[in-house]
ROGU-326125 format. One record per residue (C-alpha): residue number from 1; residue in one letter; x, y, z. Coordinates in steps of 0.25 Angstrom, whole numbers, always signed. Example, Ala and Ser with C-alpha at 12.3 -4.5 7.8 and 13.67 -1.06 7.14 Angstrom:
BEGIN
{nr->1	rest->A	X->+49	Y->-18	Z->+31} $
{nr->2	rest->S	X->+55	Y->-4	Z->+29} $
This chain:
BEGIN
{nr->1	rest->X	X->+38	Y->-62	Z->-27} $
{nr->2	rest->X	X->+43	Y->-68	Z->-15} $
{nr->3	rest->X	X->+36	Y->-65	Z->-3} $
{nr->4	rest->X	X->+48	Y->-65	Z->+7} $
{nr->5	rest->X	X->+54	Y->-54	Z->-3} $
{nr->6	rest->X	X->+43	Y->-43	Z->+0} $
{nr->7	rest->X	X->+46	Y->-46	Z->+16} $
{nr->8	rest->X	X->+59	Y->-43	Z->+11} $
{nr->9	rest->X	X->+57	Y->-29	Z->+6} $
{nr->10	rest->X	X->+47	Y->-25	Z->+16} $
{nr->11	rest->X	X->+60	Y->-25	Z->+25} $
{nr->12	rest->X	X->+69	Y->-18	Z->+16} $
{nr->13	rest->X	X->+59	Y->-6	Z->+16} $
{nr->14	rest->X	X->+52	Y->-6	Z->+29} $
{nr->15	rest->X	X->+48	Y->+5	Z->+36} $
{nr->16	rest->X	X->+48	Y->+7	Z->+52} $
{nr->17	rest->X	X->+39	Y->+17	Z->+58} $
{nr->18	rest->X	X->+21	Y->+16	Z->+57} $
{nr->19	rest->X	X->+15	Y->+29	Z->+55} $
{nr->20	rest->X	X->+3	Y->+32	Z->+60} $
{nr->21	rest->X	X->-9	Y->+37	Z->+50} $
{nr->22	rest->X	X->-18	Y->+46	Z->+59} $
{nr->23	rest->X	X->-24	Y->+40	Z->+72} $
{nr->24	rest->X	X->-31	Y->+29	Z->+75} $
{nr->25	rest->X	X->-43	Y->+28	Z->+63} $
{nr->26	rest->X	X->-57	Y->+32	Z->+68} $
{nr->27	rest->X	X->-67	Y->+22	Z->+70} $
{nr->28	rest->X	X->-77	Y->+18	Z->+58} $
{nr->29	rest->X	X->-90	Y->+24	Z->+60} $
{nr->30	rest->X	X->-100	Y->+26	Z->+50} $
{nr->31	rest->X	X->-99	Y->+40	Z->+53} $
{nr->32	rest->X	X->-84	Y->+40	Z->+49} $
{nr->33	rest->X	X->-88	Y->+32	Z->+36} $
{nr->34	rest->X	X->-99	Y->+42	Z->+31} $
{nr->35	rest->X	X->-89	Y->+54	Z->+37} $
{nr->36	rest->X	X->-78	Y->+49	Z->+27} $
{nr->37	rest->X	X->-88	Y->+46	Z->+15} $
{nr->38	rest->X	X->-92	Y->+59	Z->+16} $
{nr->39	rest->X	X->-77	Y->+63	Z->+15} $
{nr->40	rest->X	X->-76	Y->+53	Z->+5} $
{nr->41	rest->X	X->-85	Y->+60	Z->-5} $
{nr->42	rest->X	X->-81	Y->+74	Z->-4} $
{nr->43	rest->X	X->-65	Y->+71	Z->-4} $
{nr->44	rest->X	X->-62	Y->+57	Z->-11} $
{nr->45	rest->X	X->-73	Y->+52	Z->-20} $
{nr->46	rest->X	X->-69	Y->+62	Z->-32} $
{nr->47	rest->X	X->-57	Y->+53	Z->-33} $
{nr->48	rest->X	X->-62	Y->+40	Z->-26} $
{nr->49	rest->X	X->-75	Y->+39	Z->-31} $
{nr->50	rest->X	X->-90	Y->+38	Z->-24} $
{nr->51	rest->X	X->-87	Y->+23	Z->-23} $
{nr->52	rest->X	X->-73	Y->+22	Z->-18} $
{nr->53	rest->X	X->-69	Y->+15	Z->-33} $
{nr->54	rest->X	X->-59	Y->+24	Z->-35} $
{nr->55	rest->X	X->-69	Y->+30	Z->-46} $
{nr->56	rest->X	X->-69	Y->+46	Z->-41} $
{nr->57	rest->X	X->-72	Y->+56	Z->-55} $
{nr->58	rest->X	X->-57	Y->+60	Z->-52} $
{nr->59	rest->X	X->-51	Y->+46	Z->-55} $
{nr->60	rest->X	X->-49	Y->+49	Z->-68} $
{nr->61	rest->X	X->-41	Y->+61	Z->-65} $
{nr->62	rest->X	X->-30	Y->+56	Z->-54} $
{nr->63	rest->X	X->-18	Y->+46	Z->-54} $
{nr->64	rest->X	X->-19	Y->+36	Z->-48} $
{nr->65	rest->X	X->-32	Y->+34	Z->-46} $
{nr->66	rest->X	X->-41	Y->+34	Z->-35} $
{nr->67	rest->X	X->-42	Y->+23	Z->-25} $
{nr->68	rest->X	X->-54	Y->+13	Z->-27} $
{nr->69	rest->X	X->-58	Y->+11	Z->-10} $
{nr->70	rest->X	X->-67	Y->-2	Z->-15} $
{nr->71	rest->X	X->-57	Y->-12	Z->-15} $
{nr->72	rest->X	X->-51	Y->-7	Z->-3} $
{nr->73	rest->X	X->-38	Y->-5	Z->-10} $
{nr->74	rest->X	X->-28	Y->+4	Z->-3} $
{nr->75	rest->X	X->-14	Y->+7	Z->-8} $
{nr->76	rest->X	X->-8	Y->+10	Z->+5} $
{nr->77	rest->X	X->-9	Y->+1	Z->+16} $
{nr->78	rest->X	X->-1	Y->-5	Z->+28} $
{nr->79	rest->X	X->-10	Y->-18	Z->+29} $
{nr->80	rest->X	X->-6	Y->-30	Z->+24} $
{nr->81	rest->X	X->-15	Y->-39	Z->+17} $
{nr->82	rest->X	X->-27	Y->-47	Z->+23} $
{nr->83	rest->X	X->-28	Y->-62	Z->+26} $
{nr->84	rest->X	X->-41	Y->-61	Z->+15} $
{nr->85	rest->X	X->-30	Y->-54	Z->+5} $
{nr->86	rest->X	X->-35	Y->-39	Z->+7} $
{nr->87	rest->X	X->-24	Y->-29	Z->+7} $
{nr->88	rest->X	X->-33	Y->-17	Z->+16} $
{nr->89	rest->X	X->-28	Y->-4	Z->+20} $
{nr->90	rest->X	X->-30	Y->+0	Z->+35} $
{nr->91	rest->X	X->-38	Y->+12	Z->+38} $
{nr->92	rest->X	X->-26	Y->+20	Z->+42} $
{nr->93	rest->X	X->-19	Y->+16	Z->+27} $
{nr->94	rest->X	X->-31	Y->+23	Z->+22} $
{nr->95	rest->X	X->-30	Y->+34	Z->+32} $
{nr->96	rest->X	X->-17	Y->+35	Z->+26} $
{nr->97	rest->X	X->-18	Y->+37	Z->+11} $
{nr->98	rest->X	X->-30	Y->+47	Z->+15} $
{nr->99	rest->X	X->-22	Y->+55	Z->+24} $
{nr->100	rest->X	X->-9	Y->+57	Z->+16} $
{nr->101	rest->X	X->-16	Y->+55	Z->+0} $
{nr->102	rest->X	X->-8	Y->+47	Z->-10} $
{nr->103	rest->X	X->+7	Y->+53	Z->-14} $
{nr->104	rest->X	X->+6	Y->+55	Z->-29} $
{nr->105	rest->X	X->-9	Y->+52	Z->-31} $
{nr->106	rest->X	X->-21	Y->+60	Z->-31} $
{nr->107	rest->X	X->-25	Y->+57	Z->-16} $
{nr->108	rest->X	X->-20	Y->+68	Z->-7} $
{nr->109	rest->X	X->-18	Y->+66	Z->+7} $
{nr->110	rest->X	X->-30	Y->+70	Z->+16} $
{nr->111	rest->X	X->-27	Y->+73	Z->+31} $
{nr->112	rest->X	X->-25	Y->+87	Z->+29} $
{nr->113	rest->X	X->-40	Y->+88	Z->+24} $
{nr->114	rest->X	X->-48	Y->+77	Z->+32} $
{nr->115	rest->X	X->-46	Y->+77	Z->+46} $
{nr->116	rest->X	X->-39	Y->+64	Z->+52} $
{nr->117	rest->X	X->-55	Y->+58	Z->+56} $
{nr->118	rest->X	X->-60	Y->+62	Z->+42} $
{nr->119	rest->X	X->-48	Y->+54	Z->+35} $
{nr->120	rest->X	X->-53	Y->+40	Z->+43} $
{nr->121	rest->X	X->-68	Y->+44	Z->+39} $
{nr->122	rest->X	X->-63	Y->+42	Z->+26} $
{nr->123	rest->X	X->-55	Y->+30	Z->+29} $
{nr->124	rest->X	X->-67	Y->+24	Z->+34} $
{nr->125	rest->X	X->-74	Y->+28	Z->+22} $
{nr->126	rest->X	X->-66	Y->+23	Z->+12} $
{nr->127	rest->X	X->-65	Y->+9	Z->+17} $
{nr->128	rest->X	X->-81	Y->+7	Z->+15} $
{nr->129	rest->X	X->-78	Y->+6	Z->-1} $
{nr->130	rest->X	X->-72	Y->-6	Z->+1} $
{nr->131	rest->X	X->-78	Y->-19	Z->+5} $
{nr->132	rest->X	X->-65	Y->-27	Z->+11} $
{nr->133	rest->X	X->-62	Y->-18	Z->+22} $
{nr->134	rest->X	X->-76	Y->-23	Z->+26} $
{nr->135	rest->X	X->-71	Y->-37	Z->+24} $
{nr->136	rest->X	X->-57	Y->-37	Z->+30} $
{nr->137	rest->X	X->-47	Y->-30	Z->+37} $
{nr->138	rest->X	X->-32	Y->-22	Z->+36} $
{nr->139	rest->X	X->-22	Y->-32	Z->+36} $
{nr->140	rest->X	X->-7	Y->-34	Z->+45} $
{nr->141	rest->X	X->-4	Y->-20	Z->+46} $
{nr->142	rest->X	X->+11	Y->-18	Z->+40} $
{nr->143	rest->X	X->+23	Y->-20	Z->+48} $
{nr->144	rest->X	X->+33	Y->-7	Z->+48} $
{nr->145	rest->X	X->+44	Y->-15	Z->+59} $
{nr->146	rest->X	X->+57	Y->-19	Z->+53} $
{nr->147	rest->X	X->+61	Y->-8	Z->+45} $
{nr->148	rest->X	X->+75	Y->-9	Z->+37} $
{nr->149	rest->X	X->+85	Y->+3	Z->+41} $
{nr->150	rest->X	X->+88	Y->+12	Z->+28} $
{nr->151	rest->X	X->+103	Y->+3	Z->+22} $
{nr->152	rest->X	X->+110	Y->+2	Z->+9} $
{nr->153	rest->X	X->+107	Y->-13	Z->+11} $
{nr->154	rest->X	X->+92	Y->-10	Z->+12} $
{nr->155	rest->X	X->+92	Y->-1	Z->+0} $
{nr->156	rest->X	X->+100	Y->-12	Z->-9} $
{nr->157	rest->X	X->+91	Y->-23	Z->-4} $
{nr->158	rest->X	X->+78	Y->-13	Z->-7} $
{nr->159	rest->X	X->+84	Y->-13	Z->-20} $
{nr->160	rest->X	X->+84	Y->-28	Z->-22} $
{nr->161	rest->X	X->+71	Y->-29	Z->-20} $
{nr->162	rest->X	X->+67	Y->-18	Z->-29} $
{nr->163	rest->X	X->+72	Y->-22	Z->-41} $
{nr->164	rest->X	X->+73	Y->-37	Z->-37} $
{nr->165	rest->X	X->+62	Y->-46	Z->-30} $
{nr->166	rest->X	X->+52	Y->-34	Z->-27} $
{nr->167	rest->X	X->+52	Y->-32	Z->-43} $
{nr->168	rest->X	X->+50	Y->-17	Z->-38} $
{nr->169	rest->X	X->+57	Y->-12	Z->-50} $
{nr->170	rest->X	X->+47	Y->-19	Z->-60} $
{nr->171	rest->X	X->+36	Y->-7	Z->-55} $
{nr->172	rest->X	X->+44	Y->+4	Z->-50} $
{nr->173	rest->X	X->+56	Y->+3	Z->-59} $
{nr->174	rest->X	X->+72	Y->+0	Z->-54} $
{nr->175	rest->X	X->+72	Y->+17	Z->-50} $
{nr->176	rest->X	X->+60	Y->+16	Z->-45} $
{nr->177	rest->X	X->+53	Y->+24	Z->-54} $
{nr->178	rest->X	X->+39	Y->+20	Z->-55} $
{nr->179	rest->X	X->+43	Y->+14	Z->-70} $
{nr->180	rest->X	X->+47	Y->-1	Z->-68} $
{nr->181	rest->X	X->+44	Y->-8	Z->-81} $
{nr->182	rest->X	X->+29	Y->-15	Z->-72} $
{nr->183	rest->X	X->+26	Y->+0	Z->-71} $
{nr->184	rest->X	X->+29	Y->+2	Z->-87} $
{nr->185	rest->X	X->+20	Y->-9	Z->-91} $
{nr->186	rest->X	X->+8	Y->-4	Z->-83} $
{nr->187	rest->X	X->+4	Y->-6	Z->-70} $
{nr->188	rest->X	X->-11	Y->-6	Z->-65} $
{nr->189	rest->X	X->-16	Y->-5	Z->-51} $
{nr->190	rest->X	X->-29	Y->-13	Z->-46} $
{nr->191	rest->X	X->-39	Y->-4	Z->-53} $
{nr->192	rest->X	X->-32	Y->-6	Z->-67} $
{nr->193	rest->X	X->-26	Y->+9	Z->-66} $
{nr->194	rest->X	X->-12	Y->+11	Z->-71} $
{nr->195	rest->X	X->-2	Y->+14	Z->-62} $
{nr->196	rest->X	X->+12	Y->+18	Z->-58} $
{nr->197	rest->X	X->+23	Y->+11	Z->-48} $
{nr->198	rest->X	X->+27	Y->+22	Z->-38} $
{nr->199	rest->X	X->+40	Y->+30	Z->-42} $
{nr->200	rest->X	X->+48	Y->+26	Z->-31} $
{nr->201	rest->X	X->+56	Y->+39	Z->-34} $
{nr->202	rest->X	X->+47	Y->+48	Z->-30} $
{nr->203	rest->X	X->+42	Y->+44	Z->-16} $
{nr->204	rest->X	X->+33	Y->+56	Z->-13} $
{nr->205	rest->X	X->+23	Y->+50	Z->-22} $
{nr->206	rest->X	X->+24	Y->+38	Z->-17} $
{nr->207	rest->X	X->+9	Y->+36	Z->-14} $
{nr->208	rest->X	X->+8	Y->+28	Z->+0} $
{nr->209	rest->X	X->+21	Y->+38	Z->+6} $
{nr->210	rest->X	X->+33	Y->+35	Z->+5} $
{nr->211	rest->X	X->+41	Y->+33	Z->+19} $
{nr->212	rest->X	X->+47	Y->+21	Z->+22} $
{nr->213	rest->X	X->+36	Y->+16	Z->+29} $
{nr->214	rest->X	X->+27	Y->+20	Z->+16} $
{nr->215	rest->X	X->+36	Y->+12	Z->+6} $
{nr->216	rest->X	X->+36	Y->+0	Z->+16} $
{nr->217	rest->X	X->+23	Y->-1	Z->+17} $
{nr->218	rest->X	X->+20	Y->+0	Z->+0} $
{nr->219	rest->X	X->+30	Y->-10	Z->-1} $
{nr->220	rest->X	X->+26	Y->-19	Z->+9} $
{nr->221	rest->X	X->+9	Y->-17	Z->+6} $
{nr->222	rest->X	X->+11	Y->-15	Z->-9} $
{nr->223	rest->X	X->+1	Y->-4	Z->-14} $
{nr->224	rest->X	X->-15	Y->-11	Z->-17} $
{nr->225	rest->X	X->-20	Y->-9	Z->-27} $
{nr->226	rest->X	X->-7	Y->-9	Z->-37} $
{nr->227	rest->X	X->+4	Y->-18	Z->-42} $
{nr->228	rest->X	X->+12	Y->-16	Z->-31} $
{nr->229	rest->X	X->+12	Y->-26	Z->-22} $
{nr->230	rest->X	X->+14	Y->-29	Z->-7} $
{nr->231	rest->X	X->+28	Y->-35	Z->-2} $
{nr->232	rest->X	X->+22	Y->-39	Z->+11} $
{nr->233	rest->X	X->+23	Y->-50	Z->+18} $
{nr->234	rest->X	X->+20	Y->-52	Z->+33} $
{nr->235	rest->X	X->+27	Y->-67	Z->+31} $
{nr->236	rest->X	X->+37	Y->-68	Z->+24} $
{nr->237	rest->X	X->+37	Y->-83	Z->+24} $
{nr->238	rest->X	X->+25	Y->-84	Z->+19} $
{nr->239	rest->X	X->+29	Y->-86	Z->+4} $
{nr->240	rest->X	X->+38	Y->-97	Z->+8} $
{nr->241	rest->X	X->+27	Y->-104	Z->+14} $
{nr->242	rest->X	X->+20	Y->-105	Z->+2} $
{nr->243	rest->X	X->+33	Y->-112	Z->-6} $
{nr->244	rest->X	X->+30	Y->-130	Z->-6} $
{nr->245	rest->X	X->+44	Y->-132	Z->-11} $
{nr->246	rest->X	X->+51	Y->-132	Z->+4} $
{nr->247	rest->X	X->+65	Y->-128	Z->+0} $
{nr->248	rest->X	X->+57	Y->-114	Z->-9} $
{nr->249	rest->X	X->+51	Y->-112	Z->+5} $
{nr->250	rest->X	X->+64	Y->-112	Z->+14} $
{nr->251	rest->X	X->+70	Y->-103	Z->+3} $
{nr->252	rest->X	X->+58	Y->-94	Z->+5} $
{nr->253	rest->X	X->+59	Y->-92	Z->+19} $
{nr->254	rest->X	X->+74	Y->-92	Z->+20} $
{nr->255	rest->X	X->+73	Y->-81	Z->+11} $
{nr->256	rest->X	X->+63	Y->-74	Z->+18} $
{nr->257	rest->X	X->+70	Y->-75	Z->+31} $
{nr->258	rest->X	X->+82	Y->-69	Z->+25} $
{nr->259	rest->X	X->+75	Y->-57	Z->+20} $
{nr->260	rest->X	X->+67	Y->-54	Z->+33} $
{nr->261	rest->X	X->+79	Y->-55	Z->+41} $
């Protein structure tokens, strides 16, 4: 896929305004890290596992499964990837997913049970099962500026792009369904579990929310740990670039150019 196309659709559906997600995150302390471990095992481990693999002894009986915390794989996040090719979720997208649970899942949303500093305790928590938030760092955060007004125009060109160079159909089907003919064949998500596109239909499952700001940011992020994948890019000439044939590469550009403007 053309790298300049997914610039393209990341203008089509932006969304404006970023909403904040609690206050500022408390400070790491090793006190916070035992306070949320501690949170950990009586609220989350029957699902999550001892570990953080995902393992809990109520795996088997929820759909999806359980989030494996090891490879510090996050669905939902707002950051793009890292110069060393880790796509890491910032506290405050973990903060997120706690507070407000899952739509459609087994994970309920947790701020009217923990307080606001208990939630960060497990935030905290929850980032020592895996090793690369040790080694690296959130990436870019995502850019919300340059949101396209609601038009007939910008639904028909959405359109395009759905059923045209995004291939979105192939998953999610040409109504949108959930049952596009990749989704028939089976489709897998990192852990080897069999999964289902979202039904685009019915947005009050849709798991990461779904406001404008939400569906931007799936698009534009993709969702880790599944086949749907990121149409993000901070440069949208950067595919051209990589084009040795110098009329391919003008064509590039002069496309991209066309599509950002």
């Amino acid at each position: 896929m053309r790298r300049w196309v997914r610039l393209a659709f990341v203008g089509v559906v932006g969304a404006g305004l970023v909403l904040g997600v609690g206050s500022m995150a408390l400070a790491q302390s090793e006190a916070d890290i035992e306070a949320g471990k501690k949170l950990y095992t009586e609220r989350c481990e029957h699902c999550h596992g001892a570990e953080g693999d995902g393992e809990g002894y109520a795996t088997e009986y929820v759909f999806p499964k359980p989030r494996d915390f090891t490879e510090g794989v996050y669905k939902f996040r707002t950051r793009h990837e890292t110069e060393d090719g880790n796509r890491l979720a910032s506290d405050e997208d973990i903060y997120r997913s706690i507070c407000e649970g899952l739509h459609g899942s087994s994970m309920p949303g947790w701020c009217g049970f923990f307080t606001e500093a208990e939630v960060w305790q497990l935030v905290h928590y929850l980032k020592t099962f895996a090793e690369v938030y040790e080694e690296d760092q959130p990436g870019q955060s995502i850019d919300y500026s340059g949101e396209v007004p609601y038009s007939e125009e910008s639904v028909t060109r959405g359109k395009e792009y759905f059923e045209g160079d995004f291939e979105c159909h192939t998953c999610h089907g040409t109504t949108g369904r959930g049952n596009g003919q990749q989704a028939l064949d089976g489709l897998e998500d990192d852990w080897g579990h069999r999964i289902w596109p979202a039904n685009l239909t019915r947005p009050w499952t849709y798991r990461g929310g779904h406001s404008r700001k939400d569906i931007f940011r799936n698009v534009v992020m993709g969702i880790n740990g599944t086949p749907m994948p990121s149409f993000a890019d901070p440069d949208p000439l950067a595919f051209a670039r990589t084009l040795e044939d110098p009329e391919e590469r003008k064509e590039e550009e002069v496309a991209a150019r066309e599509l950002r403007a």
